[in-house]
C-alpha positions in Angstrom: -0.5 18.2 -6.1 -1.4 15.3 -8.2 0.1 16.8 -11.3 2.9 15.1 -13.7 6.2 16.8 -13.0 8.3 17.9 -16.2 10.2 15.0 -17.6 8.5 12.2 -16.1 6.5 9.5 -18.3 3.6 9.3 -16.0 1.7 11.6 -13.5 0.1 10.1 -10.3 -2.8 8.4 -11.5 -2.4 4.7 -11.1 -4.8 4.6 -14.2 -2.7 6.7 -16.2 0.1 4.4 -15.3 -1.5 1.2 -16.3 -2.9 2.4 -19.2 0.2 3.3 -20.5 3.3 1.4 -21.5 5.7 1.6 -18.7 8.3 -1.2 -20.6 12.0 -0.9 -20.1 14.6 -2.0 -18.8 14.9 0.1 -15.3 11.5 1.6 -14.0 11.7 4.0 -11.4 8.7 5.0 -9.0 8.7 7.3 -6.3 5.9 8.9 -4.0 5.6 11.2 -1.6 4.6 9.1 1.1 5.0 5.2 -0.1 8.8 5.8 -0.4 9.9 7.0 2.4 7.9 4.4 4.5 9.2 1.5 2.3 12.8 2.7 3.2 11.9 3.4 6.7 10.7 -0.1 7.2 13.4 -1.6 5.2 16.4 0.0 7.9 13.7 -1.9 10.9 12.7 -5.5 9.4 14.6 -8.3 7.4 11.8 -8.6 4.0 9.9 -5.8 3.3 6.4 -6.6 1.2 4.9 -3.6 -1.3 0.9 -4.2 -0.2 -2.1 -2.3 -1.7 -5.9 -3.6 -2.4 -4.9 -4.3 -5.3 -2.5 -7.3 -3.9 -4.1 -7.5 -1.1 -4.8 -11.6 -1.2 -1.5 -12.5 -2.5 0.5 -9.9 -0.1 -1.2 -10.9 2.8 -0.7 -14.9 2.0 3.3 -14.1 1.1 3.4 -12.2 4.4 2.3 -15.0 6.6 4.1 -17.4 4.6 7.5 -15.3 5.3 7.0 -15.1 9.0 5.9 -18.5 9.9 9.4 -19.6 8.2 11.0 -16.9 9.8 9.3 -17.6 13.4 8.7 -13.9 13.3 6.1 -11.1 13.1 4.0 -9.3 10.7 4.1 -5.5 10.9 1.5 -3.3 8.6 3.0 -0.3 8.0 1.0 3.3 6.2 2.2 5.3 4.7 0.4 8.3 5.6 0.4 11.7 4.1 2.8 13.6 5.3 3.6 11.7 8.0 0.1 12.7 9.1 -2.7 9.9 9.6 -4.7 9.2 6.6 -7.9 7.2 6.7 -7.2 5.2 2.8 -3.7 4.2 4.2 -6.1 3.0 7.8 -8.7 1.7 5.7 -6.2 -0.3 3.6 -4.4 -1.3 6.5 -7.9 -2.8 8.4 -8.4 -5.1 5.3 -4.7 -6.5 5.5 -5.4 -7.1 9.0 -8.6 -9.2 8.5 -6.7 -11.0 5.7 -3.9 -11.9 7.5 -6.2 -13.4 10.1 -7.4 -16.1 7.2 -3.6 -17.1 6.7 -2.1 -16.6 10.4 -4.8 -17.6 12.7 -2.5 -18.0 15.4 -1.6 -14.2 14.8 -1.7 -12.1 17.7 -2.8 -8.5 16.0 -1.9 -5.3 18.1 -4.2 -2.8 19.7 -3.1 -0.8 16.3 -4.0 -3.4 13.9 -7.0 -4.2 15.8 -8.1 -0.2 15.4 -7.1 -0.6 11.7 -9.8 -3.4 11.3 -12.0 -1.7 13.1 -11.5 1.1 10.6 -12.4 -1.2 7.8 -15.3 -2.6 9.0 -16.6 0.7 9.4 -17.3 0.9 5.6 -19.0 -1.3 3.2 -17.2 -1.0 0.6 -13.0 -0.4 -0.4 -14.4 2.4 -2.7 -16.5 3.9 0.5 -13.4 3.2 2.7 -11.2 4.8 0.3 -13.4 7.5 -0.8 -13.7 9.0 2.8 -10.1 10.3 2.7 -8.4 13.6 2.2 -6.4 11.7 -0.9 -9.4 11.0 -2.4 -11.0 14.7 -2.2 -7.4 15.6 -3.6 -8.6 13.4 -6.7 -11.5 13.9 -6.9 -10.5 18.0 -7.5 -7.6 17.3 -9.8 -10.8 15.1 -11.7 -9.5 11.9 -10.8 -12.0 10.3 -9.2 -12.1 7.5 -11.2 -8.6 6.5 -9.8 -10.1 5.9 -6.3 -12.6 3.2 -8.3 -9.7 2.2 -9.6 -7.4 1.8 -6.6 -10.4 -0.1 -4.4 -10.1 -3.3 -6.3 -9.1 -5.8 -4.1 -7.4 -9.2 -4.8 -6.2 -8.4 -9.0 -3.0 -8.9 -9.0 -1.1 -11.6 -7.5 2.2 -9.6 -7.7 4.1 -9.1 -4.4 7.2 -6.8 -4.9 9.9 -7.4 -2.4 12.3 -5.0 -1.5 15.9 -6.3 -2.1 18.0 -3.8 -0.6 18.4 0.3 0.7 21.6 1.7 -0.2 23.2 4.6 2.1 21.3 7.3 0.6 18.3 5.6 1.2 17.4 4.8 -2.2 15.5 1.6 -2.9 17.8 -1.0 -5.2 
């Protein structure tokens, strides 16, 4: 319900988390959604890319780079809420798949990728696109809204976390 839980350093604004100092040694992140997605696509494909807007250029060119060594696909995955559809993780999904285009122009996207872009060109804007959603009405009542400005740059960081490995519990190493 977008509130810190007792005993952890940060809460779930992405602001809060940047703004503070999150040094160590071992940093552990989870989510309610992003999590179990990441392990559920690590049991399915051999790399497993972290993507947001925020990565979005450098995500998108490691992606392609990976499968044209690989011969193989390209799968965008959400996240979703719930395991329910969520128009931010559609949204964010659209602008991968018009990304990738620009690095994989032999790509072949599916109908779902496709409906994704389609999603994204709907909107003019990552912070319209973004804004639309039921996440962002969550935030915007917990007064965050300035997280889903925040979370609708595109292209900052040219950091790509991989995921190395899923143990038998399913937690991410």
């Amino acid at each position: 319900h977008n509130v810190r839980i007792d005993g952890f350093d940060f809460g779930n604004s992405p602001r809060e988390f940047a703004e503070g100092d999150p040094s160590g040694s071992t940093l552990v992140l989870t989510t309610t959604n992003g999590t179990r997605a990441i392990v559920s696509a690590a049991a399915h494909a051999d790399t497993v890319l972290v993507g947001s807007l925020a990565n979005l250029t450098a995500c998108a060119a490691t992606a392609a780079r990976t499968a044209r060594q690989a011969k193989g696909d390209v799968l965008v995955q959400c996240a979703g809420v719930v395991g329910q559809f969520a128009i931010d993780d559609a949204y964010t999904a659209g602008r991968f798949v018009s990304e990738l285009r620009v690095w994989l122009a032999e790509w072949e996207p599916s109908d779902a990728a496709q409906a994704a872009e389609a999603i994204a060109a709907a909107f003019s804007s990552a912070a319209e696109g973004l804004g639309a959603s039921q996440s962002a009405r969550n935030l915007r009542d917990a007064d965050l809204a300035d997280d889903v400005r925040y979370c609708a740059r595109e292209g900052v960081l040219d950091i790509v976390p991989t995921v190395g490995d899923v143990d038998g519990d399913g937690a991410l190493i």
